[in-house]
C-alpha positions in Angstrom: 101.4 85.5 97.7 101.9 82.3 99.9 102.3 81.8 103.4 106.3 81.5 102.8 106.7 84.6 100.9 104.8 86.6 103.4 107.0 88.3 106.5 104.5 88.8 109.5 104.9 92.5 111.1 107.3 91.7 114.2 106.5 91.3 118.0 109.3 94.3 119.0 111.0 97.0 116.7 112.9 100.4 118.2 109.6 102.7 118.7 109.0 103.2 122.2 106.3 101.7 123.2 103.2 104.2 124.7 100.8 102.5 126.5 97.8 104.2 124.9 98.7 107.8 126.9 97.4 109.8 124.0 94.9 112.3 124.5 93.2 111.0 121.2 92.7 107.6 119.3 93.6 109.7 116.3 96.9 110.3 117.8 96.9 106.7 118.9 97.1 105.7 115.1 99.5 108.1 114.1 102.1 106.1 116.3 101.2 103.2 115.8 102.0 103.8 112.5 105.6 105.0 113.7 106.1 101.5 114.8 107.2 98.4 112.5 103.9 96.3 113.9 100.5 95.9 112.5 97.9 93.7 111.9 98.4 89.7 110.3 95.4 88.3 108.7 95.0 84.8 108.0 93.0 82.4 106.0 90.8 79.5 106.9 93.1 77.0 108.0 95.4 79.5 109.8 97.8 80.2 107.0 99.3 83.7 106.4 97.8 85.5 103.5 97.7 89.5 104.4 100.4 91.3 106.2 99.1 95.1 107.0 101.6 97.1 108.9 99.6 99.9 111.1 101.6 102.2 108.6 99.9 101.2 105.9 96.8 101.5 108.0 96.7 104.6 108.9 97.8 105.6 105.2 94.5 103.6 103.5 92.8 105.6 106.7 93.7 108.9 105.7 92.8 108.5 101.7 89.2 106.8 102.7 88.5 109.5 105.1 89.1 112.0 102.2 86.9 109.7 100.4 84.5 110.1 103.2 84.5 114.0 103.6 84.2 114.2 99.6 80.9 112.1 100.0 79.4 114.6 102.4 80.3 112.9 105.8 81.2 115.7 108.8 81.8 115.4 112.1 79.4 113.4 114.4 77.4 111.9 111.4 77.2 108.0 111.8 78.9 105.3 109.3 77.8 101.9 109.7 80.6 99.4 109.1 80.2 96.1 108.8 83.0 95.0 110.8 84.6 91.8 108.9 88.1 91.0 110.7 90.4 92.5 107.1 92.0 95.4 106.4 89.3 97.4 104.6 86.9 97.2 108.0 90.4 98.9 109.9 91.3 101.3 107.3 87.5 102.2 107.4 87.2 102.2 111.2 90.2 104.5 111.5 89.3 106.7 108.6 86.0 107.4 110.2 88.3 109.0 113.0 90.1 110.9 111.0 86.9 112.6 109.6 85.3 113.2 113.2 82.4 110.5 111.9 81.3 108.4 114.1 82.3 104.6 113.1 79.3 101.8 114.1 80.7 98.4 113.6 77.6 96.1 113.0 77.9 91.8 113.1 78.2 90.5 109.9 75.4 87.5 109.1 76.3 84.2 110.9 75.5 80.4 110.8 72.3 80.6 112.2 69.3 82.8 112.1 68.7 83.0 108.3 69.0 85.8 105.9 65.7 87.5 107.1 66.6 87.9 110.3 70.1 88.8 109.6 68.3 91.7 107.4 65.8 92.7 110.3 68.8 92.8 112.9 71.0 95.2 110.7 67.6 97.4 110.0 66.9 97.7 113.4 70.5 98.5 114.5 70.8 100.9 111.3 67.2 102.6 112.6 68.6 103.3 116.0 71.9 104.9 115.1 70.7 106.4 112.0 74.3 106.4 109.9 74.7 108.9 106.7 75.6 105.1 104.7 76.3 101.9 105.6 79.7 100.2 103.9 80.2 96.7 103.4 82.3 94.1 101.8 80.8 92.8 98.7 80.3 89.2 99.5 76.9 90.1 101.7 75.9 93.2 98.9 72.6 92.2 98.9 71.5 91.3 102.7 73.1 94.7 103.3 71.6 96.7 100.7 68.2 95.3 101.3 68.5 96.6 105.3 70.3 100.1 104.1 67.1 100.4 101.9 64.8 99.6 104.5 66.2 101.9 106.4 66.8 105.0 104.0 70.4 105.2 104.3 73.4 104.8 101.5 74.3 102.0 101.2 77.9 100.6 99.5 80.0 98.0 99.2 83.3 99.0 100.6 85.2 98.0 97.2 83.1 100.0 94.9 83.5 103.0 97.3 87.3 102.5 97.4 87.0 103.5 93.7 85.8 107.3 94.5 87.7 110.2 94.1 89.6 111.1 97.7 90.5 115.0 97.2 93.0 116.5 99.0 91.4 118.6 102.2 91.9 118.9 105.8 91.4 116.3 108.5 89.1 116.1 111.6 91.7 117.1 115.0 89.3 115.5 117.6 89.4 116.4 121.1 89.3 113.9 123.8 85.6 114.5 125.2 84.5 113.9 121.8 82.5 110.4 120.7 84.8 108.0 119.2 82.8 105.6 117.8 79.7 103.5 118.7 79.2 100.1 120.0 76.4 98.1 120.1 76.4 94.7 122.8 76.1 91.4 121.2 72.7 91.4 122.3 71.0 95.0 121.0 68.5 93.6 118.5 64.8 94.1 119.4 65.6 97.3 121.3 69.1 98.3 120.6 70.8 101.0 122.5 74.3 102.3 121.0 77.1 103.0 123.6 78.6 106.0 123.1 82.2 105.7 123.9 84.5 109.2 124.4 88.5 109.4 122.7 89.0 110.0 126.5 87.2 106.8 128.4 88.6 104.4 125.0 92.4 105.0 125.9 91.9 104.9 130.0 90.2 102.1 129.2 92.9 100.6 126.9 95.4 102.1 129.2 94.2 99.8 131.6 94.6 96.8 129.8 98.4 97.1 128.8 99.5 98.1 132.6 97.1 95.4 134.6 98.4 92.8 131.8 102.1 94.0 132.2 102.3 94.7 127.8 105.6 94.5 127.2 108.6 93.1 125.5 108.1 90.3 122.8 104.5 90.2 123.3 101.8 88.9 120.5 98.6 89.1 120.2 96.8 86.6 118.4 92.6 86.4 118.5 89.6 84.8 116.5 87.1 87.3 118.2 84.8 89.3 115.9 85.5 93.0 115.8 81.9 93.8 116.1 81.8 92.7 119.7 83.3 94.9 122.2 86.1 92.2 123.4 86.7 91.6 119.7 86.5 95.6 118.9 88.2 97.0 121.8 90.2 94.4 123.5 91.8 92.7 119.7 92.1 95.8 117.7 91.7 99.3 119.2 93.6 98.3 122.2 96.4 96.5 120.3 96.7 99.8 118.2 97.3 102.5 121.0 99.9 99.7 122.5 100.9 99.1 119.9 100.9 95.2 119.6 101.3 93.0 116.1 98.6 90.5 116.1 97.8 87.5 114.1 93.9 87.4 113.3 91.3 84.6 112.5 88.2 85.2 111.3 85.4 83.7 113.6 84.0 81.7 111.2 87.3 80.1 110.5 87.5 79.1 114.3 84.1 77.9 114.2 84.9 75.1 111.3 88.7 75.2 112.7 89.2 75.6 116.0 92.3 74.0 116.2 94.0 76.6 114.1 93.7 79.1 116.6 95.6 77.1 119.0 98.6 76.5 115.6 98.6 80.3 115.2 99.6 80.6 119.5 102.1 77.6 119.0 103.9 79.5 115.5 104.5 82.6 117.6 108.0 82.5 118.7 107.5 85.2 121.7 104.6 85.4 124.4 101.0 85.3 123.3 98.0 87.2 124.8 95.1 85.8 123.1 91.2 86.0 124.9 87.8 84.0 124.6 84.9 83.5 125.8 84.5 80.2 128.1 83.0 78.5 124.8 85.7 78.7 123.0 88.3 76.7 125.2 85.2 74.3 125.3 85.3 73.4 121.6 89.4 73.1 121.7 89.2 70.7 124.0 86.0 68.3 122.5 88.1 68.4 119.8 90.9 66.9 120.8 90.8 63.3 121.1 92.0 61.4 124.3 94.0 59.5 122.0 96.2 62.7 120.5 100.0 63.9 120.8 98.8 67.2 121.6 102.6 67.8 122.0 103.5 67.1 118.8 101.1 69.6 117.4 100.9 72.0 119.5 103.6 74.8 121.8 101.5 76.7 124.6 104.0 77.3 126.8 104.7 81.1 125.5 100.8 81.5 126.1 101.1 84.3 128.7 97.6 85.7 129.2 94.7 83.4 128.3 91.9 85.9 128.6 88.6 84.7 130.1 86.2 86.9 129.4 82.3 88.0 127.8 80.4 85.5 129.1 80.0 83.0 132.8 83.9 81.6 133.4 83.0 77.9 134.1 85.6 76.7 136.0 84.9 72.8 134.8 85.5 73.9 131.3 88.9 75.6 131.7 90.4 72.8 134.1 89.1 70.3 130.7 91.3 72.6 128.8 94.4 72.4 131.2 94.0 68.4 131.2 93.9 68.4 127.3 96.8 70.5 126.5 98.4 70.5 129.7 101.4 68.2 127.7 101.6 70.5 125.2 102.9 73.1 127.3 99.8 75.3 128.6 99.9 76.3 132.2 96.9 76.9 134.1 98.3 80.1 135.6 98.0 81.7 132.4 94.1 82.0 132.6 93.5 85.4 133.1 89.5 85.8 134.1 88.4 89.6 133.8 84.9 91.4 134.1 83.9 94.0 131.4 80.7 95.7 129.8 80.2 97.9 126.6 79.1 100.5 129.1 82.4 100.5 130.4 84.4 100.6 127.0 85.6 97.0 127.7 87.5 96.5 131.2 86.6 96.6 134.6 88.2 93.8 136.5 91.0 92.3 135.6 93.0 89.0 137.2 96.7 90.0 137.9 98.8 88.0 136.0 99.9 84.6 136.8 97.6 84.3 139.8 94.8 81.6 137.3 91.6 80.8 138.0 90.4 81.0 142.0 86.8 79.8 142.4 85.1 79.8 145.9 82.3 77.8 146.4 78.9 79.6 147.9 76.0 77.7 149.2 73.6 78.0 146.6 71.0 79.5 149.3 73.3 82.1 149.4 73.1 82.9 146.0 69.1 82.4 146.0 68.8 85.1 149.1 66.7 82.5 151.1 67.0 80.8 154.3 69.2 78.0 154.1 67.0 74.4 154.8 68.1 72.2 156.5 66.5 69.5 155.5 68.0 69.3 152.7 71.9 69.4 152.2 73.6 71.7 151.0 74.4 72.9 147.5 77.5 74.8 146.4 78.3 76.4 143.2 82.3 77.7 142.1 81.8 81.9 142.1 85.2 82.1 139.5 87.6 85.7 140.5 87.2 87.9 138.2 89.8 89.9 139.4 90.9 93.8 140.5 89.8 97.0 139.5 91.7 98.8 136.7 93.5 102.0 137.2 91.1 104.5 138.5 88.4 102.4 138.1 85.9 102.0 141.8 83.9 98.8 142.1 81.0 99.3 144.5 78.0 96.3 145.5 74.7 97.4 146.7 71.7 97.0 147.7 68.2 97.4 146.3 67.7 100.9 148.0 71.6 101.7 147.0 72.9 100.8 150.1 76.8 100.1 149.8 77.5 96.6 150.6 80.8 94.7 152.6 82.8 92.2 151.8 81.2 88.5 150.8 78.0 90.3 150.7 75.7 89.6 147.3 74.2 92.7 145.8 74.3 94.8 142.4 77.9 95.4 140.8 78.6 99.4 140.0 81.2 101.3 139.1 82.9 104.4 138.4 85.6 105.9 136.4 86.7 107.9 133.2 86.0 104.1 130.9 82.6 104.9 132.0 80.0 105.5 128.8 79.3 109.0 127.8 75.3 107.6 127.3 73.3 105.9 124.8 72.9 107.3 121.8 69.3 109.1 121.7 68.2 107.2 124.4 68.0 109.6 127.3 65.9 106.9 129.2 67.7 103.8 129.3 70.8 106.0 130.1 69.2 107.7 133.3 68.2 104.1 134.2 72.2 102.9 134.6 74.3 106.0 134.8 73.5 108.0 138.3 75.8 111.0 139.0 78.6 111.1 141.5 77.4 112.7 144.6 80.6 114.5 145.0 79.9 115.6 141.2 82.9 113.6 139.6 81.1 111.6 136.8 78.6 109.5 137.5 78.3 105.6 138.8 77.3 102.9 136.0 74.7 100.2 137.1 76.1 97.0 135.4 72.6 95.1 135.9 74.8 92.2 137.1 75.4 90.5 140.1 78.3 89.7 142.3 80.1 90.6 145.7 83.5 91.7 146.6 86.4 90.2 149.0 89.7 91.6 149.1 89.6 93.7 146.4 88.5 90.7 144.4 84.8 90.8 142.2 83.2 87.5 141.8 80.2 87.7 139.3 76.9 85.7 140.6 75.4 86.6 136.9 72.8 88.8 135.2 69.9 90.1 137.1 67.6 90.3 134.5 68.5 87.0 133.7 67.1 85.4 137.5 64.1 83.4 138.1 62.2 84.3 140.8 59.7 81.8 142.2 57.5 81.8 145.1 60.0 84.6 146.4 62.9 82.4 145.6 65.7 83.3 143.1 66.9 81.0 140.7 70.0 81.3 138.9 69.4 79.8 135.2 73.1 78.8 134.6 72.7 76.5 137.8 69.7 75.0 136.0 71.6 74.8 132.8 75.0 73.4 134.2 73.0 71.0 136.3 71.6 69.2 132.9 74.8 69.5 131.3 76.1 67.0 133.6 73.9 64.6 132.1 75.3 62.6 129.2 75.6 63.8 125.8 74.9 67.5 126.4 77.5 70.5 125.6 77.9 73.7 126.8 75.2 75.9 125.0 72.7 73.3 124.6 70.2 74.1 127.6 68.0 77.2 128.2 66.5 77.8 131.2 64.2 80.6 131.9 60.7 81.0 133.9 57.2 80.6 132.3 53.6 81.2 133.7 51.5 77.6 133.9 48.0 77.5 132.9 47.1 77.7 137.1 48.7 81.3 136.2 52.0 80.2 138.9 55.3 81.1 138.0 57.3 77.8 136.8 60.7 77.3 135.3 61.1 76.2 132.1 64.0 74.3 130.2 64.8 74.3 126.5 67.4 71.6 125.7 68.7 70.4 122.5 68.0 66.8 121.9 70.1 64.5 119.5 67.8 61.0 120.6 65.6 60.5 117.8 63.7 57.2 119.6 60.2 58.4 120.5 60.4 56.4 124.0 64.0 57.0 124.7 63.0 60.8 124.0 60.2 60.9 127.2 63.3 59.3 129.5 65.0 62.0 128.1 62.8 64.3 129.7 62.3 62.4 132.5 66.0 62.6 133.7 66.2 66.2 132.6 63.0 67.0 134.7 64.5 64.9 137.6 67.7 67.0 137.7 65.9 70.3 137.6 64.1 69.5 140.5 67.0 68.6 142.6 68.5 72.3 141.9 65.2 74.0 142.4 63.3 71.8 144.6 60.0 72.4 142.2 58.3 70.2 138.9 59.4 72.1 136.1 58.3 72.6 132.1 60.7 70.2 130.0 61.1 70.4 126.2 63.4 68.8 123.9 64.1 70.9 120.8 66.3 70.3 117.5 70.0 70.4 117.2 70.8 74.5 117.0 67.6 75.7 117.3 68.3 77.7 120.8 69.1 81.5 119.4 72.5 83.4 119.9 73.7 86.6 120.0 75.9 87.4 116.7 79.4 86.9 119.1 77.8 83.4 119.4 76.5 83.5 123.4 72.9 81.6 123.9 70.2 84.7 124.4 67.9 83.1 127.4 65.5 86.2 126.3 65.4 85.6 122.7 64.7 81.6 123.3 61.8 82.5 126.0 59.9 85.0 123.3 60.3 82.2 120.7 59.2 79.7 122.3 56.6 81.9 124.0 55.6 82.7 120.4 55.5 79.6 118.8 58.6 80.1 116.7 60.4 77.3 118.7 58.6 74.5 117.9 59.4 71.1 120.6 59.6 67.5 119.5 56.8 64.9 119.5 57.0 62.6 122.2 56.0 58.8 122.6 52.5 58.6 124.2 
């Protein structure tokens, strides 16, 4: 059917609307499906081709989770999905619900990494939460298959299983302390731990994102994020169904060849858009627009109410490009709406209040290092972006190494408590007593985010990952400072620089920078490095390791942010291999 024939699923219709007060998600589909909205998929270029009301959903739920219970799956067994943005992943998803199973959305293969890898990832992911079968759309039957074998689990291609008998029988009723589903972070691959996320910490969680946003009348979502990473999963589907929300989706490999589109899909919409992404994706938008283009007579942002930021580091020089480049096509700079959020913690934990944009304040960089500040040197700042307030019931504490609550403007660990707060890991008693402590006054426990930040005002600011930091000589480094640094130079983009720390042959500590390199002169390659080398040593004040790499080599995570860790054990191993340079 074409584009013109098709009639999208509308932005308002007579239900109510609930802001995901149900006790259960499986009551949270059932009115959705009340409700004349649902879920608009679209092709490559952006062009209508699958109109699924959440009616229809939860009916293709309801028949696959027969399907489900006639195969042998009970309550609490594990079915691996592989979570491809289309209507057989959702009908799946839901239909897992309906059965009590527990729904795993895995990352489907992307542009880099190789079908090995992809196949050891999905192994390793299928080892740890140990699914009854593994269902997947037929295109990737045999990377899937080969990982389902490897693992000892069914494994079926979700069109082939949509040909089994679905008897009638009764459904699952859940209760709200039971698991919903499991997620696993972007970045579970070598040692993946599954978040185990309750019916009852999803919809606070999603309750919290329809009252901090203000959901409401002639609102539309519209997103490219995959559904296997928890903004994609949680914030551009679950969420959107217990609010019930239409949205129009994009695969994310259709935004990576045609970014633009996304920004076609926000200007068709004739009410107000809420549409998120990470920091990279407002990047690519705006390299791809051309300082000769009309952007106005392409594109209509003004109805673009909430332009999340969220999943990775906000760069405030990156979203102030995107204002400049489609600032005549309507977009308003209020509209970015920075937020903090973790798997641990369903999704949300900070959120901007509408309309107040992007506040940065600017922190000696000493500061951020926990040294003295020298004076011999001047000083440094870096722009510490707002990530905004706590959601309903949700506490936001910063301490100390020895758990010592921290004040205002004070840098420290971020924590924090409330009923969004993970249930545990799946299996993995360890890692869970490692992050979740319990409430003193016995209400829950407090989550250890492993990240850094302070508060002021009510306001986080995120610093960035602990684990992440370089320490040298007693000094912390922040690797995005290193990285943003060398991005300044000409030719780089966002993504292309690595920085981590490495021992030197003298056995010291030293930090080391990976950076993509698109010179292919041998001479002009060792200036290169030179420069490069230069600017690292004005941010650290140290000589520091230098190598120039191919075009895409630096690994990501399968929601497409660059894995520091991954890129430091490659290298480390030999798998990242450096250019020649002239003698």
């Amino acid at each position: 059917m074409t584009d013109a024939a098709l009639k999208p699923t509308p932005n308002d219709c007579e239900l109510p609307r609930l802001r995901a007060q149900f006790a259960t998600f499986n009551e949270a589909i059932d009115y959705a499906a009340r409700s004349k909205k649902g879920l608009n998929f679209h092709d490559m270029r952006g062009q209508l081709e699958r109109v699924y009301p959440y009616s229809e959903m939860r009916g293709d739920a309801r028949v696959m989770a027969r399907r489900l219970i006639a195969a042998g799956i009970k309550p609490q067994d594990r079915v691996a999905l592989i979570a491809e943005t289309s209507a057989e992943f959702a009908a799946l998803f839901c239909a897992c619900i309906y059965t009590g199973a527990w729904p795993v959305p895995l990352p489907l293969p992307t542009t880099f990494g190789g079908k090995d890898n992809y196949i050891d990832q999905l192994a390793i992911q299928l080892q740890s939460s140990d699914p009854v079968i593994l269902l997947y759309p037929p295109e990737i039957g045999e990377m899937a298959a080969a990982a389902a074998d490897r693992q000892g689990c069914a494994g079926e291609d979700w069109d082939t299983f949509a040909q089994r008998e679905a008897p009638e029988c009764d459904l699952h009723d859940s209760s709200p302390e039971e698991i919903c589903y499991l997620q696993y972070s972007s970045g579970s691959t070598r040692f993946p731990t599954g978040v185990a996320v309750t019916h009852k910490a999803l919809l606070h969680n999603l309750y919290g994102h329809s009252t901090s946003m203000h959901v409401g009348e002639n609102d539309r979502a519209v997103s490219w994020l995959p559904w296997y990473h928890d903004m994609g999963l949680v914030g551009c589907f679950l969420s959107l169904i217990a609010n019930q929300v239409s949205v129009d989706l994009l695969k994310p490999d259709a935004f990576a060849r045609r970014p633009l589109a996304w920004l076609d899909m926000i200007s068709r919409n004739a009410g107000n858009t809420l549409s998120y992404s990470p920091t990279f994706g407002y990047d690519i938008c705006a390299r791809r627009i051309s300082s000769q283009s009309n952007v106005a007579e392409r594109f209509d942002l003004s109805r673009w109410r909430i332009a999340g930021n969220g999943a990775d580091m906000i760069r405030p020089d990156v979203m102030q490009n995107f204002v400049n480049a489609f600032s005549e096509a309507g977009f308003k700079a209020a509209s970015f709406t920075p937020s903090y959020g973790l798997a641990e913690a369903v999704l949300g934990v900070t959120v901007m209040p509408p309309g107040e944009g992007i506040r940065v304040e600017l922190v000696e960089e000493e500061r951020l290092s926990g040294t003295p500040r020298d004076l011999t040197r001047p000083a440094r700042y870096r722009a510490i972006v707002n990530c905004g307030k706590a959601l309903p019931d949700m506490k936001v504490e910063i301490r100390g190494e020895n758990g010592d609550v921290r004040g205002d403007h004070q840098i420290g660990k971020v924590w924090c408590h409330g009923p969004s707060v993970m249930h545990s890991y799946f299996r993995n008693e360890e890692a869970t007593n490692e992050c979740l402590v319990p409430d003193k006054d016995g209400h829950g426990a407090w989550l250890d985010t492993g990240d850094m930040g302070y508060l002021a005002d009510g306001y986080l600011f995120i610093v960035g990952r602990a684990k992440d930091m370089i320490i040298i000589n007693g000094k912390n480094h922040w690797p995005q400072d290193i990285e943003w640094a060398v991005e300044q130079l000409p030719g780089f983009n966002h993504g292309d620089i690595a920085a981590f720390s490495v021992e030197t042959e003298g056995g010291e500590e030293a930090p080391a920078v990976l950076v993509h390199c698109r010179v292919s002169d041998p001479e002009e390659r060792v200036k290169l490095r030179e420069q490069i080398a230069d600017k690292v040593r004005s941010v650290t004040g140290m000589s520091c390791v230098v190598e120039l790499v191919p075009p895409r080599t630096l690994p990501r995570t399968s929601s497409g942010k660059l894995s520091r860790a991954k890129a430091k054990k490659l290298y480390l191993s030999g798998e990242i291999v450096p250019l020649e340079l002239a003698a």
